[in-house]
C-alpha positions in Angstrom: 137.4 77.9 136.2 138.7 76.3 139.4 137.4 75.6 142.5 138.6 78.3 144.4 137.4 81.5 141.1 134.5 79.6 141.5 134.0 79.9 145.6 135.1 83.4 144.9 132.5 84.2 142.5 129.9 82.9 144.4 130.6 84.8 147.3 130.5 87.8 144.9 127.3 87.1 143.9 126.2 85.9 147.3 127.0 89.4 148.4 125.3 91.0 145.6 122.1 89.6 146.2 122.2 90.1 149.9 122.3 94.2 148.7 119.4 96.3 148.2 121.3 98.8 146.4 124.3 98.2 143.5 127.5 97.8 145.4 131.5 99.2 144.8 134.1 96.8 144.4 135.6 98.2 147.3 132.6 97.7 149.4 132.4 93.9 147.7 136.1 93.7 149.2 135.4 94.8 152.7 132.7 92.2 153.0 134.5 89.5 151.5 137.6 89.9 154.0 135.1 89.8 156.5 133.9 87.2 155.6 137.8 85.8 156.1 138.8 85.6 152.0 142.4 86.5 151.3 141.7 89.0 148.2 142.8 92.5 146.7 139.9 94.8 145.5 142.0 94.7 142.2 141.2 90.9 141.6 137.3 91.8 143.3 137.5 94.4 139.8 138.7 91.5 137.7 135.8 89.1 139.4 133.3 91.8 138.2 134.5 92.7 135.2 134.1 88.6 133.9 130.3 88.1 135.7 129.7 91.5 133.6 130.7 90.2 130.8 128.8 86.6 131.0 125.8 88.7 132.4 125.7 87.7 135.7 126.0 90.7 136.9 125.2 94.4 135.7 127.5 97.9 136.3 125.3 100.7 137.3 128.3 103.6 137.0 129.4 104.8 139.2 126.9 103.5 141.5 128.5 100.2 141.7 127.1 96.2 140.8 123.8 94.5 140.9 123.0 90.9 140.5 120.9 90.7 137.3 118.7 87.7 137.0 120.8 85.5 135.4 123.1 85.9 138.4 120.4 84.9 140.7 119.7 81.6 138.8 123.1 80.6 138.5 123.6 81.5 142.3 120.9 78.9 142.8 122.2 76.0 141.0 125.3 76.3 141.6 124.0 75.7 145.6 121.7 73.7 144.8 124.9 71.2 143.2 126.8 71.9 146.2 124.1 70.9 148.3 123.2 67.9 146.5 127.2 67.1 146.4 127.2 67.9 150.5 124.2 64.9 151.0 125.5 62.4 148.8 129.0 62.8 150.6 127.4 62.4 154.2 125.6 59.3 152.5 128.4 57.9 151.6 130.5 58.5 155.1 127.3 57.0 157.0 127.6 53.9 154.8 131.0 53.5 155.7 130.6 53.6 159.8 128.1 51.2 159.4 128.2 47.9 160.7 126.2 44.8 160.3 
């Protein structure tokens, strides 16, 4: 998965969790394009179907998509990374102004 399925799954999943209630792909697609991402609902479906799939998320019908736990934890870590990735590259570009 590249960087940019992987952005988009985590804003999927970033969405999910912020829901009290399962949510419709096409609801998913509004508030990703709000949130400025260049994607159909089509490719939102595709998104869900695979996170349903690796169980990190869950269909509830009709209803819509719910983050199952599994989601949650790998929502977590994969921040968690990104933060971690986020300091050590402001450590290194503070290294590299300084002078002695």
């Amino acid at each position: 998965m590249d960087a940019k399925q992987r952005d988009r799954q985590l804003s999927i999943l970033s969405i999910l969790r912020s829901s009290e209630r399962p949510l419709s792909s096409s609801r998913i697609h509004e508030a990703l394009v709000a949130a400025g991402h260049q994607i159909s609902e089509r490719t939102v479906r595709y998104y869900l179907k695979q996170m349903e799939e690796t169980g990190l998320s869950r269909a509830s019908g009709r209803r819509g998509h719910s983050i199952t736990e599994r989601g949650l934890t790998e929502l977590d870590s994969r921040r968690t990374a990104e933060r971690v990735g986020f300091l050590s590259a402001k450590i290194d570009q503070m290294s590299y102004r300084m002078s002695f």
